[in-house]
C-alpha positions in Angstrom: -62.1 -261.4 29.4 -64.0 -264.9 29.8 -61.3 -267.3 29.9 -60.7 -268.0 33.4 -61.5 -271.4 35.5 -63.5 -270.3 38.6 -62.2 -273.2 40.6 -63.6 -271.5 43.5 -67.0 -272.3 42.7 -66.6 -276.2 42.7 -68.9 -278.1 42.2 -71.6 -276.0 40.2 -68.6 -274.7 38.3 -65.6 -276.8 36.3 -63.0 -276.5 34.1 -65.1 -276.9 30.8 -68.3 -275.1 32.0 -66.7 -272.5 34.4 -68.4 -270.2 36.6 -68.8 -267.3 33.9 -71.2 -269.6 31.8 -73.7 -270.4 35.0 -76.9 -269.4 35.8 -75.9 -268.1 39.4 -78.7 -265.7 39.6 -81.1 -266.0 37.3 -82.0 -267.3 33.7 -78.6 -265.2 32.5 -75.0 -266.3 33.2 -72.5 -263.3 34.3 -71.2 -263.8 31.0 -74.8 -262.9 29.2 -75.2 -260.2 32.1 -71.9 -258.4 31.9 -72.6 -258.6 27.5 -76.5 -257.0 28.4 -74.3 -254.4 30.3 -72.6 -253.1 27.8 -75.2 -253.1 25.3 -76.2 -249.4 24.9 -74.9 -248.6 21.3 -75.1 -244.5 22.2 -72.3 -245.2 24.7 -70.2 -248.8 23.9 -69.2 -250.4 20.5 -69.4 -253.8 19.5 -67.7 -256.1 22.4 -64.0 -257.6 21.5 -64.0 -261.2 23.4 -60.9 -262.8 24.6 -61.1 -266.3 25.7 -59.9 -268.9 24.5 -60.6 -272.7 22.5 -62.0 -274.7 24.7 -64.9 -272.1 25.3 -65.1 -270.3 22.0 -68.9 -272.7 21.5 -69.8 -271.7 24.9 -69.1 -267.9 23.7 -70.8 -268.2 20.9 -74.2 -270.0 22.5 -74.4 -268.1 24.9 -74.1 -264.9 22.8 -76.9 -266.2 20.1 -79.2 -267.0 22.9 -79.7 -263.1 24.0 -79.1 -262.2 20.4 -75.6 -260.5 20.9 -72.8 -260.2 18.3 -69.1 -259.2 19.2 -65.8 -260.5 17.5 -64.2 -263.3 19.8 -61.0 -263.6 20.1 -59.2 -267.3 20.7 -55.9 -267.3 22.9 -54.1 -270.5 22.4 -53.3 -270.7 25.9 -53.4 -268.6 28.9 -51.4 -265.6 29.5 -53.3 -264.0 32.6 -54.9 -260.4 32.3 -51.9 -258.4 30.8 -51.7 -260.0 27.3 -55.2 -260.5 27.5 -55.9 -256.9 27.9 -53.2 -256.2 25.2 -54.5 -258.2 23.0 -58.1 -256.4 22.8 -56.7 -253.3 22.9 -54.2 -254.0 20.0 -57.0 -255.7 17.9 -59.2 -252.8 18.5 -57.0 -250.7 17.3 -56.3 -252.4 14.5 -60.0 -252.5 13.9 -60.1 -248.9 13.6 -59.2 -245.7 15.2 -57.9 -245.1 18.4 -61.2 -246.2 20.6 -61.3 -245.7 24.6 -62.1 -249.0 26.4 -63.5 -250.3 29.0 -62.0 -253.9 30.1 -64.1 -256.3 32.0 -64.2 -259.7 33.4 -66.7 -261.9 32.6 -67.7 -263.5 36.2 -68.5 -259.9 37.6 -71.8 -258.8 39.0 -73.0 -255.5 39.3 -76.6 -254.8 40.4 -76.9 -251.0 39.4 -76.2 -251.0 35.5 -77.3 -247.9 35.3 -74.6 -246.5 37.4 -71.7 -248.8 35.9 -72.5 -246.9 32.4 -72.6 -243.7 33.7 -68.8 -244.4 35.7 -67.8 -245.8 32.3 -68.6 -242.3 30.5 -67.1 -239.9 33.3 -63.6 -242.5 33.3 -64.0 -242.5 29.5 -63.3 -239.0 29.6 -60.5 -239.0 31.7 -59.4 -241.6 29.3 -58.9 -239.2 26.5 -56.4 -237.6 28.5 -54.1 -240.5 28.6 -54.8 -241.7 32.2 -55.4 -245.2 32.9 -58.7 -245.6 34.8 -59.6 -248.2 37.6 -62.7 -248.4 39.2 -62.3 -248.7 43.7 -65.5 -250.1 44.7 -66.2 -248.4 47.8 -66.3 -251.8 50.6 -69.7 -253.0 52.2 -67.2 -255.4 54.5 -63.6 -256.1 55.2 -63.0 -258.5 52.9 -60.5 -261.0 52.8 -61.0 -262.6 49.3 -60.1 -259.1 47.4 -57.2 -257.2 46.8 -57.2 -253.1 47.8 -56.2 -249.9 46.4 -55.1 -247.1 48.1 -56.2 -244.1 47.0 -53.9 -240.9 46.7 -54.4 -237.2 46.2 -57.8 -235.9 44.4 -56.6 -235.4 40.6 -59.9 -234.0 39.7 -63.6 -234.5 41.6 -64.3 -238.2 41.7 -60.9 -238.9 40.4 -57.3 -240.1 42.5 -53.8 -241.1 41.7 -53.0 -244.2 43.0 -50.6 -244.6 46.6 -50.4 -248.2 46.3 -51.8 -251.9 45.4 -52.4 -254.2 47.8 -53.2 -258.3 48.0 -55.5 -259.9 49.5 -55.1 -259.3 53.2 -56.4 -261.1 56.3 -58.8 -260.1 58.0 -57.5 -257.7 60.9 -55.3 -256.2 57.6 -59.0 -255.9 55.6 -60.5 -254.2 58.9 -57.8 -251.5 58.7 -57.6 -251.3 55.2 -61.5 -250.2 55.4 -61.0 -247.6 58.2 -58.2 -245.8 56.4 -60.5 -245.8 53.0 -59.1 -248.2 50.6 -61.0 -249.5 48.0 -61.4 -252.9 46.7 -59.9 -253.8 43.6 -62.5 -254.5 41.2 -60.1 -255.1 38.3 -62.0 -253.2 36.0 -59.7 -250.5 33.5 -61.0 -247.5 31.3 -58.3 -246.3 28.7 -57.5 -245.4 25.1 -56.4 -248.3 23.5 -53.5 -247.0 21.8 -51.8 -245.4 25.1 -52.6 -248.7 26.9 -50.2 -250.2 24.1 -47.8 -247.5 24.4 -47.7 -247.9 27.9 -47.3 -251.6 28.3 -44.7 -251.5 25.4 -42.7 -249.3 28.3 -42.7 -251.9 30.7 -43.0 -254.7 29.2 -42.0 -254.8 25.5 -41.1 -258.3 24.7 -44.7 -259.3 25.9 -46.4 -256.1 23.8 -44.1 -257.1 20.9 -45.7 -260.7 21.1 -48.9 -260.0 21.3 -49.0 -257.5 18.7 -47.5 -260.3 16.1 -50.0 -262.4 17.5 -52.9 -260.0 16.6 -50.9 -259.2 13.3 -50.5 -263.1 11.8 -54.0 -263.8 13.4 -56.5 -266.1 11.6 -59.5 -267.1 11.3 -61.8 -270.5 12.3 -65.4 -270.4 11.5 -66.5 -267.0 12.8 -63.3 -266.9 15.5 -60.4 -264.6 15.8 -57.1 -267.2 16.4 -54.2 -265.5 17.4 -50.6 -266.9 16.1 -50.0 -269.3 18.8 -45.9 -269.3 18.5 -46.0 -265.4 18.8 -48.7 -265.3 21.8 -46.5 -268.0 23.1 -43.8 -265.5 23.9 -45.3 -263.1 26.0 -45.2 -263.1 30.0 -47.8 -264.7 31.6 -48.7 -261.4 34.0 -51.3 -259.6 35.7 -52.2 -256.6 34.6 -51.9 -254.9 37.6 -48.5 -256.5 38.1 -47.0 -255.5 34.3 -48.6 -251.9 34.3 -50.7 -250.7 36.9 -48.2 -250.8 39.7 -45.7 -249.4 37.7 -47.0 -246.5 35.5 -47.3 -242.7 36.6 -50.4 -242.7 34.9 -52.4 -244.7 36.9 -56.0 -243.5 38.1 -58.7 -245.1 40.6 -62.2 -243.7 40.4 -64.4 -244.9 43.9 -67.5 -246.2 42.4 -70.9 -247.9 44.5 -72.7 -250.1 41.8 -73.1 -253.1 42.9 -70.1 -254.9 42.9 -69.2 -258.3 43.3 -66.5 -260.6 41.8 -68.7 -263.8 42.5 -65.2 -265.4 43.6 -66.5 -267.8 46.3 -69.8 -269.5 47.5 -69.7 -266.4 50.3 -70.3 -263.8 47.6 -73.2 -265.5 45.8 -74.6 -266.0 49.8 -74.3 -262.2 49.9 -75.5 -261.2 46.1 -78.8 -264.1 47.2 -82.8 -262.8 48.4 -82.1 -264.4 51.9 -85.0 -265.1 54.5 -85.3 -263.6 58.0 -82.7 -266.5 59.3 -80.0 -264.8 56.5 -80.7 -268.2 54.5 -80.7 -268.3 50.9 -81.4 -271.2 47.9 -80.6 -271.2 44.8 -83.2 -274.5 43.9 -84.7 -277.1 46.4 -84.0 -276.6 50.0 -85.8 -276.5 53.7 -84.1 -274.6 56.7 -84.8 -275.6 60.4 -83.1 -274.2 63.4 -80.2 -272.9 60.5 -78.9 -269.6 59.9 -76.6 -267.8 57.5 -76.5 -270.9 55.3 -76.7 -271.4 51.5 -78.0 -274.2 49.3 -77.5 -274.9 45.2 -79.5 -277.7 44.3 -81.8 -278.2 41.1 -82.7 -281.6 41.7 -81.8 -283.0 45.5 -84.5 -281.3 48.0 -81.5 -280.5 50.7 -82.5 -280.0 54.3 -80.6 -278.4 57.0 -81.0 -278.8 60.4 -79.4 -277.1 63.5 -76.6 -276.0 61.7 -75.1 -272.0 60.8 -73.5 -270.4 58.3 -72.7 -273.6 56.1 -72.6 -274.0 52.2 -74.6 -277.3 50.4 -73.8 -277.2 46.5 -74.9 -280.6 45.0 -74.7 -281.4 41.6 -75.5 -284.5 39.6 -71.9 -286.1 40.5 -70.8 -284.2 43.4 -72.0 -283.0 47.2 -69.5 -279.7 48.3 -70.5 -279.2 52.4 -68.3 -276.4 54.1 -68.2 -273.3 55.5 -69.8 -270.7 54.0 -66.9 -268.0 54.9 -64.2 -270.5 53.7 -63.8 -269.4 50.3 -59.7 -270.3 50.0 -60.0 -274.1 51.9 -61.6 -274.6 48.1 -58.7 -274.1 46.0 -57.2 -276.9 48.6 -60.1 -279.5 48.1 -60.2 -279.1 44.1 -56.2 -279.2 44.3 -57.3 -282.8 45.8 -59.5 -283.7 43.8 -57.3 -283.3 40.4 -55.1 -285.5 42.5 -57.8 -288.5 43.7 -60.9 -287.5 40.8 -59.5 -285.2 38.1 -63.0 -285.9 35.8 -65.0 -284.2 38.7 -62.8 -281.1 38.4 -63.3 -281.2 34.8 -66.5 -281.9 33.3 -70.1 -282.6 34.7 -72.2 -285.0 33.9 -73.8 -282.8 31.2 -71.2 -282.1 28.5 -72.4 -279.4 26.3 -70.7 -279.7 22.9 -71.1 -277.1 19.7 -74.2 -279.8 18.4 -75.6 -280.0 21.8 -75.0 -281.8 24.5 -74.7 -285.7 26.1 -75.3 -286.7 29.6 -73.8 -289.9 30.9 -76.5 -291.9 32.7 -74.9 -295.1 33.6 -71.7 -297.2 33.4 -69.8 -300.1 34.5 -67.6 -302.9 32.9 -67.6 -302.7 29.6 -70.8 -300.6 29.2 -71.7 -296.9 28.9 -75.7 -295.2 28.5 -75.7 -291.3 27.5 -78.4 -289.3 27.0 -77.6 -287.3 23.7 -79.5 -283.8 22.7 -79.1 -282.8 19.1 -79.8 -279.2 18.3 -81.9 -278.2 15.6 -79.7 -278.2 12.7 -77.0 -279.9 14.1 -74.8 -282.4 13.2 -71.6 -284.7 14.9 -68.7 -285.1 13.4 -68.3 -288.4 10.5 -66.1 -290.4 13.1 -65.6 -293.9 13.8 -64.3 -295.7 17.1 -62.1 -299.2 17.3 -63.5 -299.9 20.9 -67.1 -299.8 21.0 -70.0 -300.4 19.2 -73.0 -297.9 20.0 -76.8 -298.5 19.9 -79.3 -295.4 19.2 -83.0 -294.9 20.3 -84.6 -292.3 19.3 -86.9 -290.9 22.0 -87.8 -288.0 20.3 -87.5 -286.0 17.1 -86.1 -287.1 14.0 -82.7 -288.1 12.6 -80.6 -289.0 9.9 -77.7 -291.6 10.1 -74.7 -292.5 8.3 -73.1 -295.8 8.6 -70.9 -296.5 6.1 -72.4 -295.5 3.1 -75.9 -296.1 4.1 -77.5 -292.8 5.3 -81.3 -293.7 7.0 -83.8 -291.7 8.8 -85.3 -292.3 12.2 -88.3 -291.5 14.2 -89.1 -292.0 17.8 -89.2 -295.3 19.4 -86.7 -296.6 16.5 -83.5 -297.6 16.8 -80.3 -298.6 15.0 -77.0 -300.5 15.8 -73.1 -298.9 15.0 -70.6 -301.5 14.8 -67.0 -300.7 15.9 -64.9 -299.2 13.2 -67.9 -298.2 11.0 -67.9 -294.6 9.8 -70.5 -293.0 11.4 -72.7 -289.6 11.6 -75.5 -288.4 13.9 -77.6 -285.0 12.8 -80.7 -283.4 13.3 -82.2 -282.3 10.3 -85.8 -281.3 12.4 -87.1 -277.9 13.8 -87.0 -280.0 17.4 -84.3 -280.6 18.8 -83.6 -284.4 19.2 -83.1 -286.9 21.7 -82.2 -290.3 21.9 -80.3 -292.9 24.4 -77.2 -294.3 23.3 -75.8 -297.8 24.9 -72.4 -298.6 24.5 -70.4 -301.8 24.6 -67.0 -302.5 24.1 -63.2 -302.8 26.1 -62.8 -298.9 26.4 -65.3 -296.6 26.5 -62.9 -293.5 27.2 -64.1 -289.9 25.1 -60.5 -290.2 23.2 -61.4 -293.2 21.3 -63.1 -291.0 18.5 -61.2 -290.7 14.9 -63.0 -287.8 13.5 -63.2 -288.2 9.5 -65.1 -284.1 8.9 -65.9 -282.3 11.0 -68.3 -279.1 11.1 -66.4 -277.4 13.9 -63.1 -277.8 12.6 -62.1 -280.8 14.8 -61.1 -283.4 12.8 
C-alpha cells in the first residue's frame, strides 16, 4: 500500500512526492526498500501495488530504477487500509489461485530483512490454516506515536490470539502498556487471500461487494490496473483493523524484533539515523556545537546549531520546519495551517517530477515565471497550448525537437526558440542524455492549469 500522504514529515515530504518516495536513508526510498524486501522469488510472488493516480509515475519510476516489476493497481480515491487490502487480495485472487499474502505499507523500515522473511514464512504457515496474522513488534521505548496490541493466550510457540487493540496512548498509558507486554502495532497482516475476502465479506459486505465489482469491471491505462471508480466509490472508507481485525475470532499476533519503524515523524528517522557521541544526526550539511539530541535535513543550506537540545532543522528549497524533535503530532497542526495560509507548500516542492521528467521553478514575480525543465531520455510533453503566456526555451544542454504549429525544429545547446500564446506546442527529447533547458515565461497568468492538452502520451489530455 503506497498511497498515503505522510503529512508528518513536512517539509521533505508533500502531498505529490510523499514520504514513501524519499531518500530518507540512503540512495533507496522506503518504497524501493520495502519492493528489495520482498524480492526473494523462492519465498514472495510478483508484488500487487495499490496506490493510486496521482502517484502511479512515481510507482512506476521508482520501480524501473531498481529494475522491479509488479502489477499496480490505481484507486480512484482513498478508501483507507480496508478496501485497500481487499482490493489486493481480491485481485490476487482473481489472478490465480488462492495465494497467502503478506500486506505491507510502503513508508516502513525494517533493518533486519533477513528476519522479516523468515516471520513472513512461519506466519505464512499459520496462514494456511485460516488465521489472520499480525506481526507485534516487540517495543525499544514507550511510544506515543503507535498504536498497541495486547497479546492473549499462546495458540502455538511464537503465535497469540489477540486480547485487544489499542490507540495511540500517552505516554504514562505507553509506559504501562510496555510493562504489561503489549506490542506495537506494526500494521503488517499475513493471510490467504481468499479467507481475508470471506472474512471481510462477514463484516463488512457492502464494502467487500464494492470492491470486488471494482476489481471485476477494472481497466486498464498504459501498463496500470484502474479499478471502476463508481463501484470503489461505494465501499467504507475504514481501517483495516477497525473493519476486521478488532472484530474477527480469527485474529493472530506474532511478536517479531526486525527492525521496525513506521518512519511516522522526524523522531523516528532521529532514531533509525548513525548519530555522533552528542546523539546528533544529519541527513546532508550540518555543524553541531554545544547541541545534543538534535537532527538536521539539509541538501543544500550548511545548518548550524548552537546551544540548543533535542530540536529538528528540515530545510528544503521553499521551506525551513524548526521544532521539537519529540513533537511528532504539533505537525499535523502546522501543515493543517499551512493548507489554510500556503496550501502550494503543503503540496508540491519546488521540483515537480512529472512522467517526462521534471521542472523546477527558479524565479517569479509579476507577470513572469523561469523553470528549469529536465527532459528524460525518450521523453516527450504533452501537444498543448496555453491562452496566457508565451514561453521562451534555451537549451543548456542536450538536444531537442520542437513543435510549434506545424513547424517541428531541432535544437542544440546554447539555442533558443520563442512559443507564442495559443500556439500548439510540443517539447521531447529524442537524445540518449537527458535534456535541459531554461524556460522564461511572460504573460497575465502564469498558473499550472492554463494548459489545454491536445495528445497526450500519458493519457492526460
Amino acid at each position: 500500500m503506497c498511497g498515503g500522504a505522510g503529512t508528518r514529515l513536512w517539509p521533505a515530504s508533500r502531498e505529490n512526492r510523499p514520504k514513501q518516495f524519499l531518500p530518507l536513508f540512503g540512495p533507496l526510498s522506503t518504497f524501493q526498500d520495502a519492493i528489495r524486501r520482498v524480492s526473494d522469488p523462492a519465498l514472495f510472488g510478483r508484488p500487487i501495488i495499490v496506490t493510486n493516480g496521482q502517484y502511479r509515475f512515481l510507482v512506476a519510476e521508482q520501480l524501473a530504477a531498481i529494475g522491479a516489476e509488479a502489477d499496480i493497481l490505481l484507486e480512484p480515491m482513498r478508501r483507507d487500509s480496508g478496501p485497500a487490502i481487499v482490493a489486493g487480495a481480491a485481485y490476487a485472487h482473481r489472478r490465480g489461485g488462492d495465494p497467502v499474502m503478506v500486506a505491507l505499507a510502503a513508508d516502513h523500515v525494517v533493518t533486519d530483512p533477513a528476519a522479516f522473511a523468515k516471520v513472513c514464512r512461519i506466519a505464512g504457515e499459520a496462514a494456511l490454516e485460516n488465521l489472520i496474522v499480525t506481526f507485534g513488534v516487540h517495543p525499544t521505548r514507550p511510544a506515543t506515536e503507535y498504536g498497541y496490541i495486547g497479546p492473549a493466550q499462546s495458540i502455538r510457540p511464537g503465535l497469540h490470539a489477540i486480547e485487544r487493540f489499542v490507540e495511540k496512548p500517552d505516554a504514562e498509558t505507553a509506559a504501562r502498556y510496555v510493562a504489561e507486554g503489549y506490542l506495537w502495532n506494526s500494521g503488517n497482516f499475513v493471510f490467504r487471500a481468499g479467507f481475508l475476502l470471506e472474512e471481510y465479506r462477514r463484516f463488512e459486505p457492502e464494502s467487500e461487494a464494492a470492491v470486488a465489482a471494482a476489481i471485476a469491471e477494472s481497466g486498464t491505462d498504459l501498463s496500470f490496473v484502474t479499478l471502476q471508480p463508481e463501484a470503489f466509490a461505494r465501499a467504507t472508507a475504514k481501517s483495516i483493523d477497525y473493519a476486521l481485525m478488532e472484530r474477527t475470532t480469527h485474529a493472530a499476533v506474532m511478536p517479531v524484533s526486525y527492525g521496525w519503524s513506521d518512519v511516522g515523524s522526524w523522531q523516528a528517522v532521529w532514531e533509525l539515523s548513525e548519530r555522533d557521541r552528542d546523539g546528533n544526526a544529519a541527513h546532508g550539511h550540518a555543524v553541531f556545537t554545544d547541541t545534543r539530541g538534535s537532527y538536521v535535513a539539509s541538501e543544500k543550506q550548511l545548518v548550524a546549531l548552537l546551544g540548543v537540545d533535542n530540536v529538528v532543522v528540515v530545510t528544503t528549497d521553499d521551506a525551513v520546519l524548526v521544532a521539537r524533535r519529540e513533537d511528532g503530532e504539533g505537525l499535523r497542526r502546522v501543515v493543517k495551517k499551512l493548507k489554510e495560509v500556503a496550501p502550494s507548500l503543503t503540496e508540491d516542492h519546488l521540483k515537480v517530477h512529472r512522467p517526462w521528467g521534471s521542472y523546477q521553478s527558479l524565479d517569479q514575480g509579476d507577470r513572469y515565471q523561469v523553470k528549469r525543465i529536465v527532459v528524460k531520455q525518450g521523453g516527450r510533453l504533452s501537444l498543448q497550448l496555453h491562452h496566457h503566456r508565451a514561453e521562451h526555451w534555451v537549451v543548456v544542454r542536450g538536444a531537442a525537437r520542437v513543435t510549434i504549429g506545424d513547424k517541428v525544429q531541432m535544437l542544440h545547446e546554447n539555442e533558443s526558440v520563442y512559443v507564442p500564446s495559443g500556439a500548439r506546442h510540443r517539447l521531447e527529447n529524442p537524445g540518449k542524455l537527458d535534456l535541459e533547458l531554461i524556460e522564461v515565461q511572460t504573460g497575465s497568468y502564469l498558473g499550472e492549469d492554463d494548459i489545454v492538452r491536445i495528445e497526450d502520451d500519458y493519457h492526460r489530455s
